[in-house]
C-alpha positions in Angstrom: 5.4 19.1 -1.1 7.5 22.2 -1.8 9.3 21.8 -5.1 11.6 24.2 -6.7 12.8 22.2 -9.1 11.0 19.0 -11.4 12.0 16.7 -13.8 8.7 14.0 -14.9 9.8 11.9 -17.8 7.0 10.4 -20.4 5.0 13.7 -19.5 3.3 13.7 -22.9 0.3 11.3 -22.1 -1.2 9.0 -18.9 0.1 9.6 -15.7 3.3 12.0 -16.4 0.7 14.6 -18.1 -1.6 14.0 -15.1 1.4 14.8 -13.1 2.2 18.2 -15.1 -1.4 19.0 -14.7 -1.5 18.6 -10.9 2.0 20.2 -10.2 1.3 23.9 -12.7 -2.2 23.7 -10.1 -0.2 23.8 -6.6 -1.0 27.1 -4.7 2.7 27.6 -5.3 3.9 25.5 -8.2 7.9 24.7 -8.8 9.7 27.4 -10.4 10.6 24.7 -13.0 8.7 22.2 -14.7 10.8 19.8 -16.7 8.6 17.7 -18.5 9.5 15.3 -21.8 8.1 13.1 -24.6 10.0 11.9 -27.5 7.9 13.8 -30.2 7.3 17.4 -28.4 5.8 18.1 -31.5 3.2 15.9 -31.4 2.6 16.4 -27.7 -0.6 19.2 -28.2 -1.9 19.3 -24.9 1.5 19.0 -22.8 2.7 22.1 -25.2 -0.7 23.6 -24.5 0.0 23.6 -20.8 3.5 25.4 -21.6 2.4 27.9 -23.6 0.0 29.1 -20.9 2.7 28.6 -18.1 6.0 29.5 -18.5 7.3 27.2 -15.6 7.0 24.2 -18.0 9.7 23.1 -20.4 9.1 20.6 -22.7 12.1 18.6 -23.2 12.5 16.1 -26.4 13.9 12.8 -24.6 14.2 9.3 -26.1 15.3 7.0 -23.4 16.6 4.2 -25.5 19.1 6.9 -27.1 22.3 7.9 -24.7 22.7 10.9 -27.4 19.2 12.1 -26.7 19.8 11.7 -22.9 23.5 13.6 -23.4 21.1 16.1 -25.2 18.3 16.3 -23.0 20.6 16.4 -19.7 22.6 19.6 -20.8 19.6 21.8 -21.5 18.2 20.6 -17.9 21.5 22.1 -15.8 21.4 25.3 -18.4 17.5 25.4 -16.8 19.0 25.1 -13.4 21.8 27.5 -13.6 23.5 25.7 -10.8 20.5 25.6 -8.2 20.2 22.0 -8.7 17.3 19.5 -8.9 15.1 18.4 -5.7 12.7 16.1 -7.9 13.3 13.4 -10.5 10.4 11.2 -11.8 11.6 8.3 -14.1 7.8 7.5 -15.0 8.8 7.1 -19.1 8.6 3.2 -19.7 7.3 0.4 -22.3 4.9 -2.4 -22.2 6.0 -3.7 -26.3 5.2 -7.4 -25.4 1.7 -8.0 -23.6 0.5 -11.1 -21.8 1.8 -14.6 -23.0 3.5 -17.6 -22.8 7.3 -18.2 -22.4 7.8 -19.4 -26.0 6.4 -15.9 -27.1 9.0 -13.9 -25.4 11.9 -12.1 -27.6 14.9 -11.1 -26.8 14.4 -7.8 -28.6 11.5 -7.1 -26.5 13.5 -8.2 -23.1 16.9 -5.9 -24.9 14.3 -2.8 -25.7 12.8 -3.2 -22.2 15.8 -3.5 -19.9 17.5 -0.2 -22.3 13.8 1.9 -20.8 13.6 1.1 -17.5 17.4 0.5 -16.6 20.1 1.6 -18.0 18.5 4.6 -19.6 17.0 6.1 -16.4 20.2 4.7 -14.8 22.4 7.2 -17.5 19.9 9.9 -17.1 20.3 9.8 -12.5 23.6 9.6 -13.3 24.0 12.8 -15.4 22.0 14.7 -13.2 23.4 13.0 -9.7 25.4 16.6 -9.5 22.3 18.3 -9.5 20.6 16.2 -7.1 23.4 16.7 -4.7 23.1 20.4 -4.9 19.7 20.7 -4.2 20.7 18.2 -1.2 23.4 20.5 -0.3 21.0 23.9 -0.2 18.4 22.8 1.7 18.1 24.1 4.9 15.5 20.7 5.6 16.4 18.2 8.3 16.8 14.5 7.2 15.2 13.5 3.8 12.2 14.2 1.7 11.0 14.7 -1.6 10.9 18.4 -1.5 14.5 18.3 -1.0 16.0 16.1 -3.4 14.4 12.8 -4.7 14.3 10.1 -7.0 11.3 8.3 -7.5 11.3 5.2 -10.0 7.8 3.6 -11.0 7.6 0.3 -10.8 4.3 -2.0 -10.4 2.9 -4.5 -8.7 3.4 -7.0 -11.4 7.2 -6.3 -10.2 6.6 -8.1 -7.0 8.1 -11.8 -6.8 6.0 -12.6 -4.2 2.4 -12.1 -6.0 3.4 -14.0 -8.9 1.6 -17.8 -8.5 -1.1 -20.0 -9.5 -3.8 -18.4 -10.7 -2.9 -14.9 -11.2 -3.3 -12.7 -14.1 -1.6 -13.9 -17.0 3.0 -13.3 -17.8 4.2 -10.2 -18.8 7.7 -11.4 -19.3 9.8 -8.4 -20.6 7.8 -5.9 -18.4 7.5 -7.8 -15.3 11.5 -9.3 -15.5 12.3 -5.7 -16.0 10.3 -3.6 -13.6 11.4 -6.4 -11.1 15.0 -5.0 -11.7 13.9 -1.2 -11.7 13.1 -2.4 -7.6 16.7 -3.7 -6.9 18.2 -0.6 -8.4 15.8 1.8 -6.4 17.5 -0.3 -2.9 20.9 -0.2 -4.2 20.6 3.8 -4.9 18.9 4.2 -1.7 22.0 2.8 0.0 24.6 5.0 -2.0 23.2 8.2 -2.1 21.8 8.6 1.2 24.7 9.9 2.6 24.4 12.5 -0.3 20.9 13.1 1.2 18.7 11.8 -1.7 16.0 9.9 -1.3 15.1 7.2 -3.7 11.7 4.8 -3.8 9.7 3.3 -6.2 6.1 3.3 -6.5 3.2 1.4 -8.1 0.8 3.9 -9.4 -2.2 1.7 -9.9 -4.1 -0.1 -12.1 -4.9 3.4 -14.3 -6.7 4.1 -16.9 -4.0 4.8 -20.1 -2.8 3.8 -23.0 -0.7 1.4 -21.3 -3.0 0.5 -18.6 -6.0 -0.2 -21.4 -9.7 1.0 -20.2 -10.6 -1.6 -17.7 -8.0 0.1 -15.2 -8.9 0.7 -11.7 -8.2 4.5 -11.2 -8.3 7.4 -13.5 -4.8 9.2 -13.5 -6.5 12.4 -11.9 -7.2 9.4 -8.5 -3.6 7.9 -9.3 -1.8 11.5 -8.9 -3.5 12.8 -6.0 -2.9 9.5 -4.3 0.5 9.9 -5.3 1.0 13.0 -3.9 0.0 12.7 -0.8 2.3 9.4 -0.8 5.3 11.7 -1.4 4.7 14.7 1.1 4.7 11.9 3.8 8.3 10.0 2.3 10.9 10.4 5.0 14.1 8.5 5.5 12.7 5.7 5.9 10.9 5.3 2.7 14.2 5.1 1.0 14.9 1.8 -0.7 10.9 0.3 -0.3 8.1 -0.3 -3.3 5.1 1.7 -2.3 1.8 1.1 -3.6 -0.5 4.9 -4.8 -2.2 4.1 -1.6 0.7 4.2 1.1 1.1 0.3 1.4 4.4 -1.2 1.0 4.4 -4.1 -1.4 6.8 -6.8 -1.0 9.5 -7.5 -3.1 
């Protein structure tokens, strides 16, 4: 990847710090670094990171608030002065209800869900589509990648329709429900904005060990990244519209 321009949302912790981390280390690292967290305040080691390189901008973001989004989205194009954006990662999401039975889901949890992973990421692609399709516009790169102007969703394999059954691990409603939906809005904005030239996929990062993921996960965010990584230098046209696991596999829907 060759990145002027990033945006990684939920950068203060897990696998958006990871992410800042392994982007500020690239032999030549994007001229702009947009990371956020809701309390930047409180965000010591992503500040940290800033402080010592002054590609990174740490952006206060609430994704449940379309004021904080309004907020948040005109400090990003006074960033950009115009040169757009060729990177967008809508990793900030919420796990509020864990695992359990039908008669234990809430609507507040489904409501506060849905407002993370939809319609706040949708508000935020939406307010930065202009920027997206400038990058697009200025690139001198055949066809579509990430380096030239991308939107990458995470998703999860708990998302997938098809693994759900008899014996698997236990509901998840509002997460699963709602990371099922963040995979029919990756194919429908794969559709309309490739003429514009931006790619968008989503991804399953792993089983990894977070906050959200608890300690028995699979990967450390250090194996998640790097796997990532080389998952998004090989995205092409093609990957546009699919759910792709850390390790290259595409996971059905």
């Amino acid at each position: 990847m060759n990145v002027r321009s990033v945006i990684i949302t939920g950068a203060n912790r897990g696998i958006g710090l990871e992410f800042v981390k392994q982007f500020v280390a690239l032999p030549k690292p994007p001229s702009h670094l947009i990371s956020t967290c809701r309390s930047p305040e409180q965000a010591t080691e992503l500040q940290s990171i800033a402080k010592s390189n002054s590609n990174v901008h740490v952006l206060q973001l609430d994704i449940l608030s379309d004021d904080s989004i309004n907020a948040f989205t005109d400090k990003v194009k006074n960033i950009l002065e115009g040169q757009g954006l060729n990177l967008l990662l809508n990793n900030a999401g919420v796990h509020l209800e864990r695992f359990g039975d039908f008669d234990k889901v809430s609507r507040n949890g489904l409501e506060q869900s849905f407002s993370a992973h939809i319609t706040g990421p949708v508000k935020i692609c939406q307010d930065l589509l202009p920027s997206l399709k400038a990058a697009a516009a200025a690139s001198p790169q055949p066809g579509m990648s990430v380096s030239k102007a991308a939107i990458i969703h995470f998703s999860s394999i708990m998302a997938s329709i098809a693994s759900v059954g008899p014996g698997g691990p236990p509901s998840s409603y509002s997460y699963q429900v709602t990371k099922s939906a963040v995979n029919m809005l990756t194919k429908l904005m794969s559709v309309d904005l490739e003429s514009s030239g931006i790619l968008v996929a989503c991804i399953h990062p792993g089983w990894v060990k977070t906050d959200m993921g608890g300690p028995n996960g699979q990967l450390t965010t250090d194996q998640s990244v790097k796997s990532l990584f080389e998952l998004f230098s090989s995205f092409n046209k093609s990957s546009a519209g699919k759910l792709f696991s850390y390790n290259g596999e595409i996971i059905p829907w």
